[in-house]
Structure formats: C-alpha cells, structure tokens
VOGU-3710 file (C-alpha; in Angstrom, 3 decimals, decimal comma):
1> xxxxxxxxxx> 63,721/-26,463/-82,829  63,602/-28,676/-80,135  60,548/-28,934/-77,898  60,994/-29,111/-73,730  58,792/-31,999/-72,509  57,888/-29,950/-69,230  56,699/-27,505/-71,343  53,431/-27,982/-69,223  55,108/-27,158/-65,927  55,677/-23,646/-65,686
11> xxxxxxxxxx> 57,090/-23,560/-62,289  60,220/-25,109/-63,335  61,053/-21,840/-66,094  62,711/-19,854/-63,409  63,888/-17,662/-66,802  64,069/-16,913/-70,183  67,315/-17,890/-70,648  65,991/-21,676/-69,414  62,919/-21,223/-71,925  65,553/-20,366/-74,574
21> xxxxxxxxxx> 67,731/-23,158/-73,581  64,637/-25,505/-73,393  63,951/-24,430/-77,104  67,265/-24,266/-79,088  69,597/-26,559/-76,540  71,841/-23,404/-76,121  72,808/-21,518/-73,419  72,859/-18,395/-75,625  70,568/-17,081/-78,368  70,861/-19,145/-81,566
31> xxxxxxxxxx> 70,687/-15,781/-84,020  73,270/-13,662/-82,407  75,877/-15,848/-82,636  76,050/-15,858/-86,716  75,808/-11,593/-86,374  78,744/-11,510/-84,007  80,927/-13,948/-86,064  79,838/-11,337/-88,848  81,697/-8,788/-86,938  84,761/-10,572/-85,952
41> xxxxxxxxxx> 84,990/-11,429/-89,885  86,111/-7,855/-90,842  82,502/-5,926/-89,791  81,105/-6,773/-93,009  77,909/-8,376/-93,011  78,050/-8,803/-96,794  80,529/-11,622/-96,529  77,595/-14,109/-94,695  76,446/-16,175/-97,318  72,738/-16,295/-98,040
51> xxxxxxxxxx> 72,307/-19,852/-96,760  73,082/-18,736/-93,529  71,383/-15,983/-94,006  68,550/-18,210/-94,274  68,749/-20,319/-92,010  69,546/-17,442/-89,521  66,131/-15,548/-90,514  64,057/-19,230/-89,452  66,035/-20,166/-86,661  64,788/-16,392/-85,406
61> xxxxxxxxxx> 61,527/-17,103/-86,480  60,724/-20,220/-84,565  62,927/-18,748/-81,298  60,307/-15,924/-81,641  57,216/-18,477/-82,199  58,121/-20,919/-79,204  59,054/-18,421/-77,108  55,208/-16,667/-77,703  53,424/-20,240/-77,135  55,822/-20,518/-73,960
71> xxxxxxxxxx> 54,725/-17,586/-72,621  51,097/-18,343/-73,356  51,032/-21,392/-71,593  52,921/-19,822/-68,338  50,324/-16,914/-68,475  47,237/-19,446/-68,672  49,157/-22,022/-65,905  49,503/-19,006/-63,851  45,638/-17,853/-64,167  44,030/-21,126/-63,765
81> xxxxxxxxxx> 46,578/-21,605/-60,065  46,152/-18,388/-58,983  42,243/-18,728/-59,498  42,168/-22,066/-57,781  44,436/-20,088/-54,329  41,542/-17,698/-54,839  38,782/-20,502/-55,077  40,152/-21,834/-52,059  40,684/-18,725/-49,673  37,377/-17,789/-50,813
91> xxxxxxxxxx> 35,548/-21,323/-48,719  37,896/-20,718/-45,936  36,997/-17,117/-44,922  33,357/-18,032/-45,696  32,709/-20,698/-43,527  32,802/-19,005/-40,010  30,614/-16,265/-41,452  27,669/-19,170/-42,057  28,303/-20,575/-38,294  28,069/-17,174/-36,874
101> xxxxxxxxxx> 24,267/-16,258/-38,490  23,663/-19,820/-37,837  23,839/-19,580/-34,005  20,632/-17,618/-32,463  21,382/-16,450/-29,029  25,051/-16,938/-28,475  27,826/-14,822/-28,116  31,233/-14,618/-30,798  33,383/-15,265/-28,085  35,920/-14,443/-30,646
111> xxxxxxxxxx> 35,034/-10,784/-31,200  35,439/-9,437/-28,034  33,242/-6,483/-29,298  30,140/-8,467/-29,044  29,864/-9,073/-25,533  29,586/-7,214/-22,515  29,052/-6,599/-18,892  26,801/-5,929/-16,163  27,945/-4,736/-12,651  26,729/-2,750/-9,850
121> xxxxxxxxxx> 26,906/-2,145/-5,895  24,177/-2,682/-3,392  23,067/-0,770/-0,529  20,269/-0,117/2,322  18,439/2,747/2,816  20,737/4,016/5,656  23,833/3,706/3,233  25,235/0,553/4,537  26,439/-1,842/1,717  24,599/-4,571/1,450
131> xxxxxxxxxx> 26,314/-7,620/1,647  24,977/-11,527/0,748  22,091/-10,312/-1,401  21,176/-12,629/-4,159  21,711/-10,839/-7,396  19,371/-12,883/-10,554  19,951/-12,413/-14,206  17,473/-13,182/-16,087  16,510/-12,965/-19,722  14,185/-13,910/-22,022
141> xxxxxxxxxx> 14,137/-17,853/-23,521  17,377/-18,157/-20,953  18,076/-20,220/-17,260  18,398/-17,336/-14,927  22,143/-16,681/-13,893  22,801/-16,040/-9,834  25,589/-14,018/-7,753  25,826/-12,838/-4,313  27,127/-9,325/-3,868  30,382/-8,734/-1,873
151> xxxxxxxxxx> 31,636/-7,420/1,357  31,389/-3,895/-0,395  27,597/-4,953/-2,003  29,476/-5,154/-5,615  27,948/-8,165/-8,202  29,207/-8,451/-11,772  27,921/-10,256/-14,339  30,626/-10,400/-17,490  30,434/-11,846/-20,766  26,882/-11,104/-21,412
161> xxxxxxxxxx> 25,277/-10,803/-24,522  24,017/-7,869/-25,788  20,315/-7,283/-25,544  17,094/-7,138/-22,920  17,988/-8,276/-19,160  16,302/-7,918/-15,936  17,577/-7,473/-12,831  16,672/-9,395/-8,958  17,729/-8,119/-5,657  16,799/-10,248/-2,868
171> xxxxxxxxxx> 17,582/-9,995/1,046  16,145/-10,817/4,046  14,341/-8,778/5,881  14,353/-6,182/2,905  11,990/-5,816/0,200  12,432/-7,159/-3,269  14,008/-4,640/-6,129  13,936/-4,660/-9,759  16,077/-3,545/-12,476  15,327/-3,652/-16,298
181> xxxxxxxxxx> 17,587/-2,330/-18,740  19,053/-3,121/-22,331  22,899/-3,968/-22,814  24,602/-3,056/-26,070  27,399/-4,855/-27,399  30,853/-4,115/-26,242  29,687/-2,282/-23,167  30,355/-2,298/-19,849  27,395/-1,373/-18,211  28,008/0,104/-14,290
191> xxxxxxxxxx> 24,053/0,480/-12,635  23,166/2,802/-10,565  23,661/1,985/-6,915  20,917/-0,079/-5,878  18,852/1,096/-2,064  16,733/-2,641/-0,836  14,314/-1,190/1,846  13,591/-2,789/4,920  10,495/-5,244/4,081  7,040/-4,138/6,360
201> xxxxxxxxxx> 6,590/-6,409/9,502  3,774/-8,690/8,321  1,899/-10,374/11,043  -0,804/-12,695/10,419  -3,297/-12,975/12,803  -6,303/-15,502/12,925  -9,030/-14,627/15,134  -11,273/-17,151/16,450  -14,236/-16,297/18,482  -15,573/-19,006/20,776
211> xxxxxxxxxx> -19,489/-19,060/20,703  -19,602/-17,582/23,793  -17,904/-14,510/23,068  -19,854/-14,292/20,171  -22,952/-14,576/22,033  -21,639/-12,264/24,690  -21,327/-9,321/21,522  -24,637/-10,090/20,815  -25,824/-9,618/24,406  -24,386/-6,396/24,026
221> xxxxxxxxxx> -25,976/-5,117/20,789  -29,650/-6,724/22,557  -28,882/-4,180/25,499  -28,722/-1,307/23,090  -32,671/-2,316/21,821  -35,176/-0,157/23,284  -38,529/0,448/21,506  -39,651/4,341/21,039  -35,793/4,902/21,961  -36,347/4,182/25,870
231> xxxxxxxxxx> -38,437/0,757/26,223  -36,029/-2,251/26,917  -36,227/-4,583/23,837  -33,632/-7,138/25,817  -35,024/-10,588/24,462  -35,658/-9,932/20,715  -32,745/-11,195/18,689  -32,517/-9,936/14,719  -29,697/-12,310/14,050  -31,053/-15,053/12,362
241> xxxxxxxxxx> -28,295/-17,592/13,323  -27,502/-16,213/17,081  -25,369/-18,001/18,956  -26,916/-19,596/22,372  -26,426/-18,371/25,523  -25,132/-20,100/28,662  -26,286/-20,148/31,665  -24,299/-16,842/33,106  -25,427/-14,898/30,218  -29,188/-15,766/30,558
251> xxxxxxxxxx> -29,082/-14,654/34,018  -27,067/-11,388/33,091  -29,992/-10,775/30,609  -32,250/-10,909/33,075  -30,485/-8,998/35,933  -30,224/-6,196/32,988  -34,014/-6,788/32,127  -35,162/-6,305/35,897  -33,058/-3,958/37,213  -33,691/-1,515/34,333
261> xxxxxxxxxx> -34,913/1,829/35,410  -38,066/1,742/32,955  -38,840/-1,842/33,956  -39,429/-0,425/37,807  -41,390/2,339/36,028  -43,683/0,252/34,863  -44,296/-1,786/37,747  -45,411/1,535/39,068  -46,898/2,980/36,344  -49,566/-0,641/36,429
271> xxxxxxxxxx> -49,612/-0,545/40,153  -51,189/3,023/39,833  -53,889/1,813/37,351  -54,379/-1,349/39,987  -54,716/1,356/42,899  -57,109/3,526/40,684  -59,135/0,364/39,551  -59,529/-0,957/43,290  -57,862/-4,242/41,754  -56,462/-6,784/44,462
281> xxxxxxxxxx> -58,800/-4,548/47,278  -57,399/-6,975/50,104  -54,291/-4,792/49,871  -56,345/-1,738/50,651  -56,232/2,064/49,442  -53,616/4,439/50,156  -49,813/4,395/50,334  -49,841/1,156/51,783  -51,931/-0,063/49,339  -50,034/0,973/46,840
291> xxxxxxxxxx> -46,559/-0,195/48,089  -48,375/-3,593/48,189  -49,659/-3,714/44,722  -46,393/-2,218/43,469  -44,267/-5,082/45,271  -46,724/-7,583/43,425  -46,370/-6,063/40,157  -42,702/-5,372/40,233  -42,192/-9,280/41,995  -44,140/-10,964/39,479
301> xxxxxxxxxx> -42,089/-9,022/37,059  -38,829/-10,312/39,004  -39,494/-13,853/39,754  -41,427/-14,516/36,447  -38,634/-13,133/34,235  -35,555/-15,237/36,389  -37,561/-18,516/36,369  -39,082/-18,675/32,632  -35,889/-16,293/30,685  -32,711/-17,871/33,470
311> xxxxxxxxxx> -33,291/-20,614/35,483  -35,314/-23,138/33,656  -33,639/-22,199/30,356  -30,232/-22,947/32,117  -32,057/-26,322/33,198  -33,738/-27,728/29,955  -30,854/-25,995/27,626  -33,390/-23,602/25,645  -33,524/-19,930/24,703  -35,954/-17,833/26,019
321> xxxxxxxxxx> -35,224/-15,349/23,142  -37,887/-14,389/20,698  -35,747/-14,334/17,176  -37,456/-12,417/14,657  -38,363/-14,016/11,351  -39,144/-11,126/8,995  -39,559/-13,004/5,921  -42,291/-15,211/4,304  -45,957/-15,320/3,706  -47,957/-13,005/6,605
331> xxxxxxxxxx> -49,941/-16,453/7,682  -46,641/-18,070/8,121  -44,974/-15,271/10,371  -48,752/-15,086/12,084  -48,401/-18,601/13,065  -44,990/-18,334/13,859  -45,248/-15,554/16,238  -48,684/-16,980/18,074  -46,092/-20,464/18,718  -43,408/-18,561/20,297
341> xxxxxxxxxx> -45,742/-19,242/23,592  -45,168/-23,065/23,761  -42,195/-23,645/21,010  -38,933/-22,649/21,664  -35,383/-22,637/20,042  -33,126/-24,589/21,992  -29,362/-24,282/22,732  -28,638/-26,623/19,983  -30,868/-24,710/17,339  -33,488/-26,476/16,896
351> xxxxxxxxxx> -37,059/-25,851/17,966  -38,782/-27,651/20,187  -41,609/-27,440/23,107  -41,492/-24,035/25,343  -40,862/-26,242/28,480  -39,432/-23,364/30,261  -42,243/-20,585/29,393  -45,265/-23,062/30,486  -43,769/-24,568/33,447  -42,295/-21,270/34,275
361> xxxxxxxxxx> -45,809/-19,674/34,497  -47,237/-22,081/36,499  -43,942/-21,883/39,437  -44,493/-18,182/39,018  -48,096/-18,080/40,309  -47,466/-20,301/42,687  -45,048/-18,145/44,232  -46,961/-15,098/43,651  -49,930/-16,606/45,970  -47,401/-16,425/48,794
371> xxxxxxxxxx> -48,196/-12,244/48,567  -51,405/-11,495/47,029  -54,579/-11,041/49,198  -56,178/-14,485/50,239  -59,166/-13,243/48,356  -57,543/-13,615/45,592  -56,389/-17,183/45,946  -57,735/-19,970/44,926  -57,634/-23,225/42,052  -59,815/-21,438/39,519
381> xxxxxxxxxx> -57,532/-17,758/39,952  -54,246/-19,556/39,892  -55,071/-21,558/36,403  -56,538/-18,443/35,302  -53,377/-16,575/36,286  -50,783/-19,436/34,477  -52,642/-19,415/31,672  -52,543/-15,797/30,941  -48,738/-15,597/31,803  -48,528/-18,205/28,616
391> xxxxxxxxxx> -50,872/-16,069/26,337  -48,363/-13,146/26,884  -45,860/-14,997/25,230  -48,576/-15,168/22,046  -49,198/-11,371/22,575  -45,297/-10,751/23,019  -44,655/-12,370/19,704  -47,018/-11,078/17,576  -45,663/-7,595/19,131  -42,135/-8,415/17,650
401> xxxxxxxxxx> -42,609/-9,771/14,330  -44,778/-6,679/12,997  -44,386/-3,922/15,275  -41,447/-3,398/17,778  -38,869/-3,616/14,970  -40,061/-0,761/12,965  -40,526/1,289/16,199  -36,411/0,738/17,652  -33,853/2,993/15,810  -31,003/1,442/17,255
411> xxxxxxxxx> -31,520/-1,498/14,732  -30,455/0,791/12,242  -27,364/0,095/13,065  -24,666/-2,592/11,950  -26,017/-5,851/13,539  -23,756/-7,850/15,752  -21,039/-10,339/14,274  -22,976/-13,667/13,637  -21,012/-17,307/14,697
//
C-alpha cells in the first residue's frame, strides 16, 4: 500500500476517492475490481483462485486500515485548527471588554445606549423666554461645561454621561437658579421649564457722620435730660467719648439753657427767698424790689451761662460740659468731680485748665456790679462773688457724678450714637 506524503495536510483531501487514490494509486477501489471480473467470468465466484483470493482479502484489509489512520489524522488536524480559530476569536472579542472597565468616567461612544442628554427652555417670571442666559453643567471630579440658551430660551447639553449633574442659570438682572438631577443612560432628559426671577435692587449705602452732626444728635438727646422729669440737665453728657461742640452749638446750648421755662422759674423762685430775706436791701421791698432782684438773679443766670458755657469756650476751644465718669474707686470720682471747677475737657479731648469757668466768673461779676445796689459793691464782695461762682462748679460736679443721674428717667433710654 502506498503511503501519500501529505498525509499531514488534510486540507488538500477534498474526498475519499483522493484518500483512496492517495493509498492504492487507483482511481477506483482496489477490491472491487477482482469481484466484478468474478462476475463477468460466468457469475461464479468459485472460479477466483485462492491466491487472489488472498491477496484480495489484504489488499481490503490495509484499504480499510489506512483509510481509519487517514481519517484520524483529518479529525485531530481539524480539532487542533478549529481550536486555534477559537483561541483566536476568543482575544479579539475580549480585548475591548478590558478597555471599557478600564476607563473610569468616560462614555462608550460606541454604544449609543450609554449616553444621553440634557435639554430644557428658560423663562422669566412674566413668561417671556429668556434669551442669553448662561446655562453651566457641572459634575462631580469634571471642568464645568457652558451654553447660552436661544432666541426661544432652549439649551441642550447631548452626549452626557449617565449619572449626578447640576444645573446653573445665570442672567442679569435676575436671580441665580439651580437644578440637580440624576441622568440615566440612554435617556433624553427634557427639564422642566425653568422661571429666573428678577434679582432684588441692592443698594449699598455708607453713611458717614461728620463730628458735627454727631455732636448735634447728642445735643439733642442732652435737651431731653431733665432731673425729677422737669429740671433742665442741658450740660451733663453720659457719653463717654462725645464729640465736641462748635461754636454754634455751644451757644444753641445755652440759648436752650436760658430761655427754658424752669430756668426763669427759678430766677423767681430765688428772687422770692432774696425779697423774703431782705438780701440786696438797696433794691428795696415791694414789687419793685422784687423786679430788681429778679432781673439780677435771672441776668446773672444769663450773662454767666453765655460767657463761661459759649463765648469763652468758643474762644479757648474747651467744653463747658460736665461728662460723667461713673466708674472707679469713690475717692477717684470724688476728686474728679471737685476738679471739674478749674479742669476742663477741651475740643481736642484732652483735659486741661478750666480757663473759661474761672475767667468767666470773674467777667461775670464784673458785669453784674453794673446792676446791683452800690452797697453791695466793692473789692472784697466782688472776689467773694468770683470765687463762689467757681465753687459752684465743685458743687455742680459732685451733684452729677452721684446724684442727678439716678434722679433723670430719660437716661433710661438708648444713649445717643457715639463718633
């Protein structure tokens, strides 16, 4: 039997006939030829001798054989191909599956499935379409993404990945809006319409009080001080840092101080107890008298409170306030308030000599000799007189610190603004 050398090559055996041919070097089997020319021979198979017989019966044998190893072969030559196709398509439909899991964050452009889209229309709140507005897409770990909406107020945002995103509408002159919402993948999200509402008018303004207007507020809440409800209280100041007056507003204070109804009272009330006590007798008994002691009282009054609380404070640049401590030792705010007579606070803030108050008191008596009684003039009288105008200012402060405070309700209120 002979052999085929490309035995080993199955995919030239395009047939059986070729594997037979291979074999035997026939083109037809090598055992039915000997059976047929038994036919032909008279149909008796008897008159085939047994050689050929023989041979017949091996040259069947080994067809057989071959033909079962050929087969063999093809069958394993077949496998081992058809597992290495299988090998092969098996690394080429794997390897986009390990870029896909591989790529956190992006989109399979090639499944359309996976992405989707984000679009809406956007209005003001008296139904016009807003158009212009800056439309921002933003999501998390991601560069924000930016559109303007159209003539008709419609934005679209396509191509998005699925998952968390956050709308911004901005516009000017209308608020800012918000929209948070989740897309899922293949979908085609269409928002809700989306009303901006006209932004609040915002006006900053900075208001800057001079120190005169500050003082004048003060001035103001001083007028409003009266002790027992009814007593002017016009020069105590509870503001600790008070702004200083100028030189209108000290004579204001003391046009209000003067021409206050109790002030005049007063005057009248002491001229009474003058008249009772036959004080100043060169003015006499009587109406007369009294008008006379009353015109003294109520001038000293006048001219002492314009010269030591207006003019000369206007002149040397002082206050002629009395600002009320309240705080420290008692011996401290003792001293403090016996002082106010000669020390002053001066426009600038800082204390310093009561110029004003003792040369005030002296110019006051002088002036005041021009009306009292010539009996009652003279060196020793008018230093007696100055001096006691500067002890009031003693008398007046001790007065404030402990006792007019707690006796003026109106302090109960808010104090004035401060500088």
């Amino acid at each position: 039997m002979k052999l085929c050398p490309d035995i080993l090559r199955p995919s030239q055996i395009k047939s059986v006939l070729e594997l037979n041919r291979c074999l035997t070097g026939n083109d037809s089997w090598s055992v039915w030829p000997n059976e047929i020319q038994g036919r032909r021979a008279g149909g008796n198979f008897e008159k085939v001798s047994s050689r050929d017989s023989m041979r017949g019966t091996i040259l069947k044998t080994g067809t057989w054989i071959g033909l079962s190893v050929s087969i063999l072969i093809l069958g394993s030559s077949l496998a081992v191909a058809q597992s290495q196709a299988s090998s092969v398509s098996n690394r080429e439909s794997d390897t986009p599956t390990r870029a896909s899991s591989s790529a956190s964050g992006t989109v399979d452009q090639s499944d359309p499935r996976s992405v989707g889209s984000i679009s809406g229309i956007v209005a003001v709140q008296n139904g016009a379409l807003a158009s212009g507005a800056l439309v921002s897409l933003t999501r998390e770990g991601q560069p924000a993404i930016e559109v303007t909406s159209g003539e008709n107020g419609e934005f679209s945002f396509t191509n998005q990945a699925p998952g968390a995103f956050r709308l911004t509408i901005t516009a000017k002159g209308f608020q800012t809006k918000t929209f948070s919402g989740n897309l899922r993948p293949g979908m085609s999200l269409v928002l809700p319409e989306i009303v901006l509402s006209v932004a609040r008018a915002t006006t900053e303004v900075n208001v800057t009080y001079t120190t005169e207007e500050i003082a004048e507020q003060q001035i103001k809440y001083q007028l409003q001080q009266r002790v027992l409800g009814f007593i002017p209280n016009f020069y105590a100041s509870y503001v600790p840092d008070a702004a200083p007056l100028v030189p209108r507003q000290k004579f204001q204070l003391a046009w209000k101080s003067v021409t206050d109804p109790i002030t005049i009272v007063g005057a009248g009330f002491l001229a009474g107890i003058y008249q009772a006590g036959d004080v100043y007798p060169g003015y006499g008994q009587g109406a007369e008298g009294y008008a006379k002691r009353f015109g003294a009282t109520y001038g000293d009054v006048f001219i002492g409170t314009f010269i030591d609380s207006a003019l000369l404070p206007s002149l040397l640049k002082q206050d002629p306030r009395y600002f009320y401590r309240g705080t420290g030792s008692t011996k401290s705010r003792l001293l403090y308030a016996l002082g106010n007579a000669v020390i002053c606070r001066g426009d600038n803030k800082k204390y310093q000599p009561n110029y004003s108050a003792i040369i005030g008191s002296f110019i006051t008596t002088s002036i005041s000799y021009t009306y009292y009684p010539p009996s009652d003039r003279n060196a020793s009288l008018f230093m007696q007189a100055s001096l006691i105008r500067i002890a009031e200012g003693s008398v007046a402060g001790l007065f404030q610190e402990f006792v007019v405070r707690k006796l003026t309700p109106h302090l109960k209120k808010e104090p004035p603004p401060q500088p």
